[in-house]
C-alpha positions in Angstrom: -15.0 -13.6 4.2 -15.2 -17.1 4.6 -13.7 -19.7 2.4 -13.8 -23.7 2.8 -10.7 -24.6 0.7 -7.3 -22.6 0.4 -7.8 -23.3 -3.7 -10.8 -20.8 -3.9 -8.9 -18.2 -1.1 -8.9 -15.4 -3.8 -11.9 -16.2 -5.8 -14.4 -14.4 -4.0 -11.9 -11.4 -3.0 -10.9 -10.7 -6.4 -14.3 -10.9 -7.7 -15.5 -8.3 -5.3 -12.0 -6.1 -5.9 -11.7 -6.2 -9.6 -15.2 -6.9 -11.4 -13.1 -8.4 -13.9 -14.1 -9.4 -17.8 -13.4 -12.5 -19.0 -9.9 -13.7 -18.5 -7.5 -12.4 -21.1 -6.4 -15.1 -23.9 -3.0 -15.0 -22.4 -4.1 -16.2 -18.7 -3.5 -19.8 -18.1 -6.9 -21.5 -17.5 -5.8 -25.2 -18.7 -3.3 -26.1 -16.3 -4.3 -27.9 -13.1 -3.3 -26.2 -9.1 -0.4 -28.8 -8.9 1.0 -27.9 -12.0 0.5 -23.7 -11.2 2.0 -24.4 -8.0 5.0 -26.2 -9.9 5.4 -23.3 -12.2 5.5 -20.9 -9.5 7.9 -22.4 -7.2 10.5 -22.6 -10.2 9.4 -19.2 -10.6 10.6 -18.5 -7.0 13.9 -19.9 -7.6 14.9 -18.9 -10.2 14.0 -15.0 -8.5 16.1 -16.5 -5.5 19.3 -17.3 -8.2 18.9 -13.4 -9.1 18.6 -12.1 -5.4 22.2 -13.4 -4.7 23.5 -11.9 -8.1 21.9 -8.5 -6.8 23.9 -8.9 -3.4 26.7 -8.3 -4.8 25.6 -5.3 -6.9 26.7 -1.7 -4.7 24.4 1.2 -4.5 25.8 2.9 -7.9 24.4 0.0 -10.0 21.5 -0.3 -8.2 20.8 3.2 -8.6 21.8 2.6 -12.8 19.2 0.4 -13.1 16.6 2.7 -11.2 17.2 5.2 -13.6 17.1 3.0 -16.9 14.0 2.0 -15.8 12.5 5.3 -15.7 14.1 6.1 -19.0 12.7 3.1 -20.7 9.1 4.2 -19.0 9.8 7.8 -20.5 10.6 5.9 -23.8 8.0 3.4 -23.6 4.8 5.5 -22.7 2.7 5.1 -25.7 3.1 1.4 -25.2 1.8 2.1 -21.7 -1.2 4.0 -22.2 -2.0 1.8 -25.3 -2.0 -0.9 -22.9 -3.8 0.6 -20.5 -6.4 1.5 -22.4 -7.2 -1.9 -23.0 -7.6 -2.9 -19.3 -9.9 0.3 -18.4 -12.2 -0.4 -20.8 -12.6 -3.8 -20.4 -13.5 -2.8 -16.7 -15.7 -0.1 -17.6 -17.6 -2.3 -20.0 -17.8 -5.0 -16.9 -18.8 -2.3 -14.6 -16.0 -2.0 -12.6 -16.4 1.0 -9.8 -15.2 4.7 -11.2 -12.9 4.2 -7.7 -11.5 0.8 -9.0 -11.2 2.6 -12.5 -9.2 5.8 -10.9 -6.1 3.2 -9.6 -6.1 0.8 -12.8 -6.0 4.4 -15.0 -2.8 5.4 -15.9 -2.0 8.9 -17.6 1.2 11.0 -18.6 1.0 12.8 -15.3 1.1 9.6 -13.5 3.9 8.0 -16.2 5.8 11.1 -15.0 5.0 10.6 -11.0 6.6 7.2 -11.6 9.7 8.4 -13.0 10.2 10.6 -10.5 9.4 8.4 -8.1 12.4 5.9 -9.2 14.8 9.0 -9.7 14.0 10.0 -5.9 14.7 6.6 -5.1 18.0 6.6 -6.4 19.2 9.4 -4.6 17.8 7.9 -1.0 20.8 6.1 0.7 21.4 2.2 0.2 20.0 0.3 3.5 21.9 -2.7 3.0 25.1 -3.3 5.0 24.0 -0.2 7.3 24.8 -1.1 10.7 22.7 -1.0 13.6 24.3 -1.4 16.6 27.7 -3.2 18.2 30.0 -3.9 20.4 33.0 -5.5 21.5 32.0 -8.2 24.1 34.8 -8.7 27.4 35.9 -11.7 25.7 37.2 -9.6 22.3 34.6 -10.8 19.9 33.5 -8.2 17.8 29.7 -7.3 16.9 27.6 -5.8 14.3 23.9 -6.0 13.3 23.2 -5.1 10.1 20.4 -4.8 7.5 20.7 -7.3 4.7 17.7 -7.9 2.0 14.4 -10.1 2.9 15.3 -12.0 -0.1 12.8 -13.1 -2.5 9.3 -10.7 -1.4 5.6 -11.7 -2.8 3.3 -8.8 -3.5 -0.1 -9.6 -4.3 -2.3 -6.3 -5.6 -5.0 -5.5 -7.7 -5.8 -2.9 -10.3 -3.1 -0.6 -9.4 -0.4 -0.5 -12.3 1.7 1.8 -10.3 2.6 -0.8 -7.8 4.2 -2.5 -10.3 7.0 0.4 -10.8 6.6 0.8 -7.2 7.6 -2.7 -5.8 10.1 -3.3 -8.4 11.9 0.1 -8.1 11.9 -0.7 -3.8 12.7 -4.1 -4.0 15.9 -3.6 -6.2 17.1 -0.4 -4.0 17.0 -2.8 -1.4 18.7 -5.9 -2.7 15.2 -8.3 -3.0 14.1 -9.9 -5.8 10.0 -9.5 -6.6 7.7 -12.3 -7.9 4.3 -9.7 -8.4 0.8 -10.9 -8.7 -1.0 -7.8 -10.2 -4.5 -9.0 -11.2 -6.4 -9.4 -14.0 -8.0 -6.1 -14.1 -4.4 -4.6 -15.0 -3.3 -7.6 -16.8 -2.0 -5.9 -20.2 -0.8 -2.8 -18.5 1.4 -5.2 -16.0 2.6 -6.7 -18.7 3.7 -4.1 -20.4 5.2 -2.6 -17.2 7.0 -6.2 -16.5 8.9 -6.4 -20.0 10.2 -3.1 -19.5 11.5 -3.6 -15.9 13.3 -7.1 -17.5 14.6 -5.6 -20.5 16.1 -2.7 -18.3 17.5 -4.5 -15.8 19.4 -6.2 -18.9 20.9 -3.3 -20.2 22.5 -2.5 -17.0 23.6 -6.1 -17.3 21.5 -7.2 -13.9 19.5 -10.9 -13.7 16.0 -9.8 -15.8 14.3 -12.8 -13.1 14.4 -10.1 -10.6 11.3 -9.1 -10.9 9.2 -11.6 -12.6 4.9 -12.0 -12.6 2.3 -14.9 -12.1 -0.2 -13.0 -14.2 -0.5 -15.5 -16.2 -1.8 -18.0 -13.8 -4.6 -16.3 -12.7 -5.9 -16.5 -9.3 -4.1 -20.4 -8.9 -0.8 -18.1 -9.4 -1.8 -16.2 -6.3 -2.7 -19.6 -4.4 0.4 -20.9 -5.5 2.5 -17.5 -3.9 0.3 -18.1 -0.5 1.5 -21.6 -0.2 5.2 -20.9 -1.1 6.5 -21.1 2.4 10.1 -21.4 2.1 10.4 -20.3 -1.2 8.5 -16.8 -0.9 10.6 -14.8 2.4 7.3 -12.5 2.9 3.9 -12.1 1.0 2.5 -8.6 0.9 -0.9 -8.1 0.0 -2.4 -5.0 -1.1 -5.7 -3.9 -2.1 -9.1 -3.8 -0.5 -10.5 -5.4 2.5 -11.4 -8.6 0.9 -8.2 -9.1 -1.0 -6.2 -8.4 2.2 -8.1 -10.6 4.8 -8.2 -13.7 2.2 -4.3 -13.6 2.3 -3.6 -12.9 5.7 -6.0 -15.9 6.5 -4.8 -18.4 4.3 -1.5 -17.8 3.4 1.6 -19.9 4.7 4.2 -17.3 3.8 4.6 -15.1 6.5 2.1 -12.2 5.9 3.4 -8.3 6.6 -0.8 -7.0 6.3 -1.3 -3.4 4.8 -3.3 -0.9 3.3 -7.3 -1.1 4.5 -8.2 2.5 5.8 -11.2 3.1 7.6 -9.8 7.0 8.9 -10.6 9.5 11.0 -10.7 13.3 11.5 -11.6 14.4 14.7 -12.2 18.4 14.5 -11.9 19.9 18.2 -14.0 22.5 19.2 -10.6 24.6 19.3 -10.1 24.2 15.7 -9.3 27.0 12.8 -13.0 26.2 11.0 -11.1 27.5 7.7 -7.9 25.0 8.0 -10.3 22.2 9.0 -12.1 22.9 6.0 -9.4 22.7 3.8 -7.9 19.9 5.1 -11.3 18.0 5.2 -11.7 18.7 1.5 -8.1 17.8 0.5 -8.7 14.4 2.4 -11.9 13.4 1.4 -11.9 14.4 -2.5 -8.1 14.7 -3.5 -8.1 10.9 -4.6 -11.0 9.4 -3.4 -10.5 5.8 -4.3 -6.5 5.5 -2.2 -6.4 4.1 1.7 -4.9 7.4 3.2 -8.6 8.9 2.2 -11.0 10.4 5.0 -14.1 8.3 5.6 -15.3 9.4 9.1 -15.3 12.9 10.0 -15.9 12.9 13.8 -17.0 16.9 15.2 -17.3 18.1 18.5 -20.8 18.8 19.4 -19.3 23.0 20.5 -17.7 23.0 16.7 -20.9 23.5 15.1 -19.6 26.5 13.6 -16.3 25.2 11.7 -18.6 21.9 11.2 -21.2 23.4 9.3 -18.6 25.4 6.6 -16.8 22.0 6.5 -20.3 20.2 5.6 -21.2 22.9 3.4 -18.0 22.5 0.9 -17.8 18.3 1.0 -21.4 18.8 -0.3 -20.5 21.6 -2.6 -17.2 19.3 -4.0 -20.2 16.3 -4.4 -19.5 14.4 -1.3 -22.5 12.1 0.1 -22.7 13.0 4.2 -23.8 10.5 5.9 -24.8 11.6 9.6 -26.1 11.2 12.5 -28.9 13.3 14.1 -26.8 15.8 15.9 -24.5 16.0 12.6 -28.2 16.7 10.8 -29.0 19.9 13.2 -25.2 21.0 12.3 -25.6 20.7 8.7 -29.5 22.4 8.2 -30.1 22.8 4.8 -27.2 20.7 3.0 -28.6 17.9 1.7 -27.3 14.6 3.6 -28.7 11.3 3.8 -29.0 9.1 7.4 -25.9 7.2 8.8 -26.2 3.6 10.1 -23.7 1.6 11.8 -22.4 0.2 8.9 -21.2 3.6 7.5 -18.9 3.9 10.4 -17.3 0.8 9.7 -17.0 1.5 5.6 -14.2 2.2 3.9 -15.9 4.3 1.0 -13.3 5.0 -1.5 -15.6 7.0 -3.1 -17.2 10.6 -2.6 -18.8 9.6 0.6 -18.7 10.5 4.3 -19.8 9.3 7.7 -20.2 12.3 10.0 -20.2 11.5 13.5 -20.7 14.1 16.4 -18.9 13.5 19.8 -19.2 15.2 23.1 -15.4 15.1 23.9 -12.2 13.7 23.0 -12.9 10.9 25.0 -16.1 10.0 22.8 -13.9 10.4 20.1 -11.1 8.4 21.0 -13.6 5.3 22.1 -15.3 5.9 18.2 -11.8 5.8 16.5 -10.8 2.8 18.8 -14.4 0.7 17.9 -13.7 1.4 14.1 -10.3 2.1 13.3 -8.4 -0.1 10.7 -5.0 1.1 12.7 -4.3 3.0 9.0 -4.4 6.5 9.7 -6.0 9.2 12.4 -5.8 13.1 12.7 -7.0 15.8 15.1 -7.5 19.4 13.5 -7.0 21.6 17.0 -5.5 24.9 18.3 -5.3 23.0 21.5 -1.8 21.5 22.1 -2.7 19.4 25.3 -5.6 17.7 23.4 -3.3 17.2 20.8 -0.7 15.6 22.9 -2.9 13.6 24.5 -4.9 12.5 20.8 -1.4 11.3 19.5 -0.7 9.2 23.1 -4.0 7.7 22.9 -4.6 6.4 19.3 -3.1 3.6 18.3 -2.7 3.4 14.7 0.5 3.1 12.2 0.3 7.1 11.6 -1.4 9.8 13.6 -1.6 13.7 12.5 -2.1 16.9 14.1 -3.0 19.5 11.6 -2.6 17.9 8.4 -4.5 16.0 6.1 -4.3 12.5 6.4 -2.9 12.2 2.4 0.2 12.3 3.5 0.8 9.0 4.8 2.3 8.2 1.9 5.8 6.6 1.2 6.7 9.5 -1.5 5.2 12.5 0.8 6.8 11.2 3.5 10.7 11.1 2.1 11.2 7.3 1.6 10.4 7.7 -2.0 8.2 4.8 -3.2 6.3 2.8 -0.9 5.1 -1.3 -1.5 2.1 -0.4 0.6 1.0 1.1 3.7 1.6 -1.8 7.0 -1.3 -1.8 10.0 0.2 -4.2 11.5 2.8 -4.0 14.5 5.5 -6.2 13.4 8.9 -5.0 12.0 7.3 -2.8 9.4 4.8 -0.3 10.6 3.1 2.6 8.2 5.2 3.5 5.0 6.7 0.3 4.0 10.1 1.8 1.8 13.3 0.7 1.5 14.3 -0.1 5.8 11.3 -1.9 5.7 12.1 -4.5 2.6 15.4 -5.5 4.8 15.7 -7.7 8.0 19.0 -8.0 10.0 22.1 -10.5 10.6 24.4 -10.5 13.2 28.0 -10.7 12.3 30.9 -12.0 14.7 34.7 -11.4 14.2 36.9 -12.9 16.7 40.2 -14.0 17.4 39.9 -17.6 17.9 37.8 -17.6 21.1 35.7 -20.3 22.4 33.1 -20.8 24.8 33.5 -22.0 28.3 
């Protein structure tokens, strides 16, 4: 996406991402970008006056508020859903993609995935203050690194409700403050989410600013976060492609980039066809519309057999194969429809596949490495030398052998929440959770010495 002025960055991104309606009437649309970015830094500090109340908090009232959030979302759901409601029916009347519609829908069973999402959290150990490393230097001086919070973190997302609970929960465990930018496609359900999160955090007698939204600024609220440098520590982005790029490319808070999945299953020709089936199936059409889906299925051309019972249930679950002419002679009479190059570079999010066959692993690997996002990979094989050599070889934050690629997840995966899933190669790589909200410091004790 290209953009000629930092102003617009978002406009085009969130268009394509959201499909929103019209601007809810509590959005600001009068006040001018100076005065947005004005309102946000003083929203910044005040998050950064919070952070340092936090630091003194310990893991036991940390862990209180964790839990009195959940309560009040236990409490609090019929104000949830009510709100909700509101924001998935103004983006199905603006015809907002089912895909878009599945993340910005929340539901009991969801409500109670959050809850248990913050109670798991609380029971995970408290990063902060965990050393590192040391040592005691010839001279006597005395070191430790330790993990101490980012400070005050940006999160920039879109239609996903969940986040909210998700980031705040994380970014409190940890000992950061949050200033959240949640989009106007959820705008009444963050808002909802928001006040409960403040009016927690005061019963457990905690700074409410901790967590506090730009919602209503609009999209100048999320120009203002990208040029906060100084008084945002980090800016995380997360959504689709064009949300994700149009930070990363204009922002002047450091950037930690996540979440676009263009992934890959490569089935070997040593492969169990009925575990490859059922892995392909819970990949592709578990969730559709999250980043840790399936959208190229890559076969070896001597796995005809396994490929065709895998072909034959995606179609039979209503998945659209795209292939290629060899996948075509695999799949006979299920119905598919002709790949193109663009396919392979897609990131669906929907009920459709590219299907790609490869004469060895080393065709496969070259595919993955042309189109990979650096999200998520997997190999379904009985062989453990390919294997070995499929996890040396690809290059991306998380790699499986034997498992569907839904698991790259912050929750499956033991860190409880996640704030998004990181491709790049920086400090934080794959399932961003609590380690990854904290940076270090170095702390010296000595005895008086000085340097010669």
């Amino acid at each position: 996406m290209t953009e000629t002025a930092h102003e617009n960055s978002l406009e085009n991104a969130t268009a394509v991402e959201e499909t929103p309606a019209t601007a809810p009437e509590n959005v600001s649309t009068e006040l001018s970008p100076e005065q947005v970015n004005e309102k946000v830094s003083a929203l910044a500090d005040r998050a950064r006056a919070a952070s340092r109340i936090l630091a003194r908090a310990d893991r036991d009232w940390k862990d209180l508020a964790l839990r009195e959030i959940g309560s009040q979302l236990n409490s609090r759901r019929e104000a949830i859903l009510a709100s909700n409601a509101i924001d998935v029916k103004r983006g199905q009347d603006n015809g907002t993609t089912e895909a878009m519609i599945d993340r910005l829908r929340l539901t009991d069973a969801r409500i109670d995935g959050l809850v248990a999402s913050l109670e798991e959290l609380a029971g995970l150990p408290d990063p902060v203050g965990e050393v590192l490393r040391g040592q005691t230097l010839p001279n006597g001086l005395r070191l430790r690194q330790v993990c101490v919070p980012l400070g005050v973190i940006g999160v920039i997302y879109e239609a996903r409700p969940n986040v909210t609970i998700d980031i705040a929960g994380l970014a409190l465990k940890s000992g950061n403050a949050a200033l959240l930018r949640g989009g106007t496609a959820a705008q009444e359900t963050n808002k909802t989410l928001v006040g409960i999160i403040r009016d927690a955090l005061c019963k457990v007698e905690l700074p409410e600013d901790l967590i506090l939204s730009t919602d209503e600024f609009g999209r100048e609220g999320a120009n203002a976060m990208m040029a906060a440098r100084g008084k945002i520590d980090v800016l995380i982005p997360r959504g689709g492609r064009s949300l994700i790029q149009s930070v990363v490319q204009n922002s002047r808070v450091p950037v930690i980039e996540t979440g676009e999945g263009n992934v890959h299953i490569f089935v070997d020709e040593s492969a169990d066809a009925e575990m490859a089936t059922d892995i392909l199936v819970n990949a592709k059409t578990q969730r559709p519309s999250v980043c840790n889906t399936v959208e190229t299925l890559l076969l070896h051309e001597n796995a005809s057999t396994a490929g065709y019972e895998i072909l034959r249930e995606l179609n039979r679950r209503g998945v659209v194969l795209h292939v290629d002419e060899k996948a075509k002679a695999i799949a006979k009479e299920i119905p598919t429809v002709p790949a193109t190059e663009e396919d392979y570079q897609t990131e669906y999010m929907n009920l459709d596949i590219a299907v790609h066959v490869v004469a060895d692993m080393d065709e496969a690997i070259t595919h993955i490495r042309k189109y990979t996002t650096g999200h998520t990979e997997a190999i379904l094989t009985n062989d453990l030398k390919n294997a070995n050599r499929f996890v040396e070889e690809v290059d991306s934050a998380a790699v499986m052998v034997n498992a569907s690629t839904r698991f790259t997840d912050g929750g499956q995966m033991g860190l409880g929440a996640e704030v998004g899933i990181s491709t790049q190669k920086m400090h934080a790589r794959g399932p961003m959770g609590l380690r990854e909200l904290t940076t270090t410091k170095w702390i010296v004790n000595g005895d008086g010495q000085v340097r010669v």
